[in-house]
Structure formats: structure tokens, C-alpha cells
C-alpha positions, 0 to 999 in steps of 0.5 A: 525885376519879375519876368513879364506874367509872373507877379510875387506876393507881398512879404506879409501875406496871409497864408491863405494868400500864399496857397491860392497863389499855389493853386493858381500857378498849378492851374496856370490860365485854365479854368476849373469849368472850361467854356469849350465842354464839347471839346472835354466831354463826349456825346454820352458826358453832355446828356448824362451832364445835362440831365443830371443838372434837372436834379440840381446837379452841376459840373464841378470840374474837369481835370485836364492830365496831360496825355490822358483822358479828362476827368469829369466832377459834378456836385449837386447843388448843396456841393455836400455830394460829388461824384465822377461823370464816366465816359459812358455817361454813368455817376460814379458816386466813389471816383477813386480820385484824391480831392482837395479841399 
């Protein structure tokens, strides 16, 4: 019998069944966009976040490493464009970050 919060797929899943499942369970119960910003982005990240969201910017995610720094992702509003939000603040159109799609 399954332990209480683990749930398997049916044998006859689709492959994009099976990788959600996947990313799911990496992610476990966080949120890509986490509700409580001011407790991942500083002063300087909310300003820089909330102006670039007038030019139809929009925080993408924030990628949480454990013992380190988040990683703050915006895209704009076609999400054909993204780029790191610093923690001074400033864009960084070529994040050395490798992203999946």
C-alpha cells in the first residue's frame, strides 16, 4: 500500500504524464512564484521587479538552492525573453543559469 502523500501513475501513462510527475516531485509542494516575495527578494529585487513589470515584465520564478542565494527569473509578456534579476537590482539578459523547458 502507498505511503500517506505519495501517489503513483497509472501503468498506461503518457510520457508527458510521467515527466510532470518528475518535475512535481523535484519541486515537492513549493511554488514556482512563492506568495511570500519579500522573504526571497530584497529591497533593491522588489523595485527593480516592480518596475520592470510597467514594461510587461513578469517574475518568471525563483529558484530556491539550499544554502545559497535564490535565483530570481523574470520574462516579459510574450515569455519569448528572460533574464536574471540581480541582487543589486540590475537585468541580466545572459544568466549563466541552464533552463529547461
Amino acid at each position: 500500500m502507498p505511503e500517506s502523500g505519495t501517489s503513483k501513475l497509472p501503468p498506461k501513462s503518457t510520457l508527458a504524464e510521467r515527466l510532470q510527475h518528475v518535475v512535481d516531485n523535484r519541486r515537492g509542494v513549493q511554488k514556482a512564484v512563492p506568495i511570500d516575495l519579500g522573504r526571497y527578494l530584497n529591497e533593491s529585487q522588489l523595485l527593480a521587479l516592480h518596475s520592470l513589470e510597467s514594461f510587461g515584465w513578469h517574475l518568471w520564478f525563483v529558484r530556491r538552492p539550499l544554502f545559497m542565494q535564490p535565483i530570481v527569473m523574470v520574462a516579459n509578456s510574450e515569455s519569448t525573453q528572460h533574464a536574471q534579476l540581480e541582487e543589486d537590482g540590475s537585468v541580466n539578459l545572459k544568466p549563466q543559469l541552464h533552463l529547461r523547458h
